[in-house]
C-alpha positions in Angstrom: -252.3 -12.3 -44.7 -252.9 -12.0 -40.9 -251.7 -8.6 -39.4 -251.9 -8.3 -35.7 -255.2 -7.0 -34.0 -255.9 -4.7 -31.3 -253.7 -2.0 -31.9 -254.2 1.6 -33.0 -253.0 2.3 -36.5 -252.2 5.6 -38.5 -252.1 5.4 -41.9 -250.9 8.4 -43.5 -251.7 9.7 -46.9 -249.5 11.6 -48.8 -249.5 14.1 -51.6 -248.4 17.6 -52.9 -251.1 19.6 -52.2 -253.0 22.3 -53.5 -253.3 26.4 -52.4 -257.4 26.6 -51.0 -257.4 30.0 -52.3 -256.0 33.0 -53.8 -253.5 34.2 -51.4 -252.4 30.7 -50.7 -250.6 30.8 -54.2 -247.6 32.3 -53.8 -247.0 30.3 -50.5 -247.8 27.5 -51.8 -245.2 27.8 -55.0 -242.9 28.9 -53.0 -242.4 25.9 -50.5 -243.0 24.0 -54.0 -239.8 25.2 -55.6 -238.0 25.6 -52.5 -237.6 22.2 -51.6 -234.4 20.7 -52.7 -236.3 17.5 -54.7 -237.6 20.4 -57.1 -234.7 22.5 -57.1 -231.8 21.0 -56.4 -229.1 23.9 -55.0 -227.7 24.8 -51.7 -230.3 26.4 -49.6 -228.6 29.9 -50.1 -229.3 30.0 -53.6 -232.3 27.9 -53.6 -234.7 30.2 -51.2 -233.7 33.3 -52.9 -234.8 31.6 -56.7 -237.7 30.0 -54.7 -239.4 33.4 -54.3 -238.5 35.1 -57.6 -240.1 32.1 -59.2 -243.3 32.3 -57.3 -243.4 35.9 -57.5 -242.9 35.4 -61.2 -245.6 32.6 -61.5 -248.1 33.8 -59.1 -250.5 35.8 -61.8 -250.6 33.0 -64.0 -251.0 30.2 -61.1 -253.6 32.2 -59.6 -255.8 32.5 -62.6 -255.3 29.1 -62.9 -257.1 28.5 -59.6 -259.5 30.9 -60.4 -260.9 28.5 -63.0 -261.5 25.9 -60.3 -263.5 28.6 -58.1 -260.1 30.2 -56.2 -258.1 27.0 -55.2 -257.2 23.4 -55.5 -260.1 20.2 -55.0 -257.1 18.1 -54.5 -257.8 18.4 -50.3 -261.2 17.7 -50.7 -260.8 15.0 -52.7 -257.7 14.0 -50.7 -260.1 13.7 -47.3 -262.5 11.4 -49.7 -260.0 9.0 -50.2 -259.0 8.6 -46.3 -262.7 8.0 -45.6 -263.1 5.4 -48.1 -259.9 3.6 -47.1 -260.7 4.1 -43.7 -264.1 2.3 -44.4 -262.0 -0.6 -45.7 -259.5 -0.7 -43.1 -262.4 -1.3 -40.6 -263.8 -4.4 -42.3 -259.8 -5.8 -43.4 -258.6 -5.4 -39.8 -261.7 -5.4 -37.7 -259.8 -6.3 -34.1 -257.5 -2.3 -34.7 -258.5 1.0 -34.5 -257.7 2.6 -37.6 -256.7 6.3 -38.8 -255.8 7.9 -42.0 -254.2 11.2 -41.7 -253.2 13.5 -44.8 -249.9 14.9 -45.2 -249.6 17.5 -48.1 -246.1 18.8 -49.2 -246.7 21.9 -49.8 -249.6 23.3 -48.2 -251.8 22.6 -45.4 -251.9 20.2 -44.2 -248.7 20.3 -44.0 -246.1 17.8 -43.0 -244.9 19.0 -39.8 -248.8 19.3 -38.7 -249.9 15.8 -39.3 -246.8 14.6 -38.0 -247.8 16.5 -34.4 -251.8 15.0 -35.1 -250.2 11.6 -35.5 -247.9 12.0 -32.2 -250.7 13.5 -29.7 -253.2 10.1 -31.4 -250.4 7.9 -30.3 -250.3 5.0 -32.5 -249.0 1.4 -32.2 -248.2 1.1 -35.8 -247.4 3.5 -38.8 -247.9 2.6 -42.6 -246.8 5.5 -44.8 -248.1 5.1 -48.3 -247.5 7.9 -51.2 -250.2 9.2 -52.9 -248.1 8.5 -56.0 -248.5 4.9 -57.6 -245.1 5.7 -59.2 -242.1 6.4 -57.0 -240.4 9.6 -58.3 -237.5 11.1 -56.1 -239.6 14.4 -56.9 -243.0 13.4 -54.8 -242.7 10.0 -53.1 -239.1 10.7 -52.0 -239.8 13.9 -50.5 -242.4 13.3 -48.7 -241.0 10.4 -47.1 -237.6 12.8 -46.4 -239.9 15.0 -44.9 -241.7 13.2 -42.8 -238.6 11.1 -41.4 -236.8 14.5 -40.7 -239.9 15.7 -38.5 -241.8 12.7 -37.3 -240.7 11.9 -33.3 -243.8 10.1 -32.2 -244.1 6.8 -31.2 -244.7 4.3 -33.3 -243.2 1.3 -35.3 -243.5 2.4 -39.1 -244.0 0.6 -42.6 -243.7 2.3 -45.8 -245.3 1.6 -48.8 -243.0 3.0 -51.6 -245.1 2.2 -54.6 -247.8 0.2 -56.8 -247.5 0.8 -60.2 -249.0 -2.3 -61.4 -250.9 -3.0 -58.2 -253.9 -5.1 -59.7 -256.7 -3.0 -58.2 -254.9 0.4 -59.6 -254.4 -1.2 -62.7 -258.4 -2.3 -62.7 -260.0 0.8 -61.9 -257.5 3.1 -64.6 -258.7 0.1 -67.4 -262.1 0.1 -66.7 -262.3 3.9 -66.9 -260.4 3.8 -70.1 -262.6 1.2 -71.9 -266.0 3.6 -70.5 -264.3 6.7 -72.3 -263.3 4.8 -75.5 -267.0 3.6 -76.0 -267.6 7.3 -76.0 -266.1 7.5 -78.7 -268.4 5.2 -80.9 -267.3 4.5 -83.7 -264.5 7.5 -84.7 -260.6 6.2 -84.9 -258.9 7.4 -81.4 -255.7 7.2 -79.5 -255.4 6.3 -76.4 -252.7 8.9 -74.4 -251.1 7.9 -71.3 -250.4 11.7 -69.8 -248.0 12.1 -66.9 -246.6 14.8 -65.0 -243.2 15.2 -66.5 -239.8 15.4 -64.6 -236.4 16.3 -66.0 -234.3 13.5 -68.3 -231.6 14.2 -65.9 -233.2 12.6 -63.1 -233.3 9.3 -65.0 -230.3 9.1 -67.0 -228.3 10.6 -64.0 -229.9 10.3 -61.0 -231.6 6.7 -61.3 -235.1 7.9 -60.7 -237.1 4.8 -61.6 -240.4 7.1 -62.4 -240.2 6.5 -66.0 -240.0 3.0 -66.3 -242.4 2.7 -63.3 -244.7 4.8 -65.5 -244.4 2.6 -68.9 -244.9 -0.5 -66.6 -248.2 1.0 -65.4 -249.1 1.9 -69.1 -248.6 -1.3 -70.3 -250.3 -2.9 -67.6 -253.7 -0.8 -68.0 -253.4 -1.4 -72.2 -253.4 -5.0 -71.6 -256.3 -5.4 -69.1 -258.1 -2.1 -71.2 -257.8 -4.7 -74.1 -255.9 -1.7 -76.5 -253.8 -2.8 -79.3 -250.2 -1.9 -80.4 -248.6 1.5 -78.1 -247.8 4.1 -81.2 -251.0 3.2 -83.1 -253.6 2.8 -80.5 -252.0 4.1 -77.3 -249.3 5.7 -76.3 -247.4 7.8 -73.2 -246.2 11.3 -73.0 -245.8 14.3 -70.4 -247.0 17.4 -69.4 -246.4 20.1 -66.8 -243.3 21.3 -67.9 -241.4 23.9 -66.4 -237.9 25.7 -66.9 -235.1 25.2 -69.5 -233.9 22.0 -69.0 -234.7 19.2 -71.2 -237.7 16.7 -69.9 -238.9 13.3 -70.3 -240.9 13.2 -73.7 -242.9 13.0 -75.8 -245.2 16.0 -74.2 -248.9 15.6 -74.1 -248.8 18.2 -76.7 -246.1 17.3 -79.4 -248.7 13.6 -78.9 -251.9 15.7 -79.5 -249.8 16.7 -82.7 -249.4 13.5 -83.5 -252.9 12.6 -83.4 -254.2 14.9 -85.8 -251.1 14.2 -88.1 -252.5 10.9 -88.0 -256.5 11.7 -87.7 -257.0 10.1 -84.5 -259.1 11.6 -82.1 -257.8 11.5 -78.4 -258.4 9.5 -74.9 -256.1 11.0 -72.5 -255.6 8.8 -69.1 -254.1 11.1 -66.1 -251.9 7.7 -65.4 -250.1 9.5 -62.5 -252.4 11.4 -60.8 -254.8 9.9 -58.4 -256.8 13.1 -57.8 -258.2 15.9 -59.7 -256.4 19.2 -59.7 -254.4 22.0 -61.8 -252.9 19.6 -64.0 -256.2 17.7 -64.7 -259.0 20.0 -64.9 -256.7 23.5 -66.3 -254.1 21.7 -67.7 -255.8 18.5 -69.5 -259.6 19.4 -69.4 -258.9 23.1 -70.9 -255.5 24.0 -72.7 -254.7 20.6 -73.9 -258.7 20.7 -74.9 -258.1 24.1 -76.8 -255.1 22.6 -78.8 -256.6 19.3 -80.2 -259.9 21.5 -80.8 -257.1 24.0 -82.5 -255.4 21.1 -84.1 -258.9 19.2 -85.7 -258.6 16.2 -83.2 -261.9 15.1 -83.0 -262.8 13.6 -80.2 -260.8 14.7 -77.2 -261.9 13.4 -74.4 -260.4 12.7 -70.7 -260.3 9.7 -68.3 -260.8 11.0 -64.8 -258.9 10.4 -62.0 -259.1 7.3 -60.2 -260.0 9.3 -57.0 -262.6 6.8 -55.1 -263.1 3.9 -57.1 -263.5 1.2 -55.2 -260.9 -1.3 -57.0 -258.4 1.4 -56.2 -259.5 1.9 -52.9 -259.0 -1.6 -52.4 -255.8 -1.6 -53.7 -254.8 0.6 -51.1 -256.1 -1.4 -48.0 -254.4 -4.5 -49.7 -251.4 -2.2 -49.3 -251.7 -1.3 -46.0 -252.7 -4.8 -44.2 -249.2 -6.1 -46.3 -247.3 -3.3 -45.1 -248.4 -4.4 -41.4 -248.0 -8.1 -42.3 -243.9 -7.2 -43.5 -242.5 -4.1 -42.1 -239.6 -1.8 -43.7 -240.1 -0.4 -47.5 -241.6 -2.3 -49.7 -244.0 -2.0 -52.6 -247.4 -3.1 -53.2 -247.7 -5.6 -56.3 -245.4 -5.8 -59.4 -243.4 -3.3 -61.0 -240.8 -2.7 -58.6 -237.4 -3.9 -59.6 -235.9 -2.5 -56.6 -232.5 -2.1 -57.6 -232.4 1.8 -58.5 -229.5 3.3 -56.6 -232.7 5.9 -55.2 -234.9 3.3 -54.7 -236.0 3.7 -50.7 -236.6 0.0 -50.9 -232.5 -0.6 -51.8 -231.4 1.9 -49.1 -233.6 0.4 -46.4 -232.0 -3.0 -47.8 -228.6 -1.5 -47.3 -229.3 0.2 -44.1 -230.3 -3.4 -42.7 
């Protein structure tokens, strides 16, 4: 595809967002479960439930951090990524002036502050693409919501909704997978597919097409990874649960289970998460680590995040010189039926 040259382009990245140190915890959780995505009650209940949780949580969240030296890496590691696709961008669309801005959720930088940076830069063209290769009303959709309600710059703007089996996503999780399984030598092991959970509700009620986006990913990384039949030598399941109500399963734990009913050892692939953070290096790398060690699974061993690799970099300056060449919402590469009632794709369409 040709996209048009000599224009100034922002590109902006988003994700959740991490706290950067101790005192940012409570903050941070509490514009977490205070947006309506997360929790979904009028804002007169919502606020006042928002800080009891965070209150409630903040010990236990800021210990958390305190195992990754105060705070999150998923900024850091966040900036990385813009640099790297910037570095694309400039060889893909040579004639433009390209800029990748980061837009967290839930703590700095915040929405509202890179939507101000992007105004003052003044660009020609906007391409908003999700952090999230998965489109979930919980991330995707809320940042987007966000970012529509306070973006009034100039600027005509694209939006890349998701890419769960974009090719070069799909390459760099499989190659990492097949380096971790050799680790393994010659011991049996299963192959675990964790993602952050959401609640059933959102699926069977709502339409949220994150859990089939997820299993079409999975499948798509077993293939090219070369793994055999899902149950025996890989399968998916999700972690990060939180409250009462009842959540996609199986969770990465009841699968740990599994695996030493079976005496498997363990690969488990972070297939949502792009980035290290809480739920990869506390959540995977030490509690989840303490359970299969608890449990006799022998190896347990963890894919890490895609973060820079350059296939996935790639991926995601395919995405963005599409997402010039098209305009509206569309996703990058297959897996997208586009016909969930909360797909933004199928709104825009209606919109139109």
């Amino acid at each position: 595809m040709t996209a048009p040259t000599g224009r100034r382009i922002a590109v902006v990245l988003f994700n959740l967002g991490g706290p950067d140190d101790q005192a940012s915890v409570k903050p941070f959780l509490f514009n977490l479960f205070n947006d309506p995505a997360i929790i979904g009650l009028p804002g007169l209940f919502r606020t006042p439930l928002a800080k009891l949780i965070s209150s409630r949580r903040e010990k236990t969240a800021q210990a958390n951090y305190a195992l990754m030296g105060g705070g999150s890496p998923l900024l850091p590691e966040t900036r990385g990524q813009a640099a790297a696709l910037e570095a694309v961008l400039a060889n893909r669309l040579p004639g433009d002036e390209v800029r990748a801005f980061i837009a967290m959720r839930y703590w700095a930088p915040l929405t509202e502050e890179t939507a101000a940076d992007v105004a003052a830069w003044g660009p020609d063209e906007i391409v908003l693409l999700p952090l999230y290769p998965q489109f979930s009303t919980t991330t995707s959709e809320s940042s987007l919501a966000r970012w529509n309600a306070v973006y009034a710059g100039p600027g005509a703007s694209r939006t890349v909704c998701c890419y769960p089996e974009a090719p070069g996503w799909i390459a760099a999780q499989a190659g990492a997978v097949r380096l971790k399984r050799a680790e393994a030598g010659d011991r049996p092991v299963r192959v675990l597919f964790s993602a952050h959970g959401i609640p059933e509700t959102l699926v069977l009620k709502k339409g949220d097409p994150y859990q089939e986006q997820v299993e079409s990913t999975c499948a798509a990384i077993a293939a090219e990874a070369g793994l055999g039949e899902r149950g025996a030598d890989w399968d998916i399941c999700y972690q990060s649960r939180v409250g009462p109500m009842k959540w996609l399963g199986p969770s990465t734990v009841e699968a740990i289970q599994q695996a030493a009913w079976d005496k498997v050892g363990v690969v488990v692939v972070p297939v949502a998460f792009v980035s290290e953070h809480v739920e990869t290096l506390v959540e995977l790398d030490i509690e989840y680590a303490e359970v299969a060690h608890t449990l006799g699974v022998e190896p347990y061993l963890r894919v890490p995040a895609v973060g820079v690799a350059p296939a996935f970099i790639d991926t995601l300056g395919e995405a963005v010189v599409e997402a010039l060449c098209r305009g509206g919402v569309e996703p990058h590469g297959p897996g997208c039926r586009a016909d969930w009632k909360v797909c933004p794709r199928t709104c825009d369409r209606r919109a139109a």
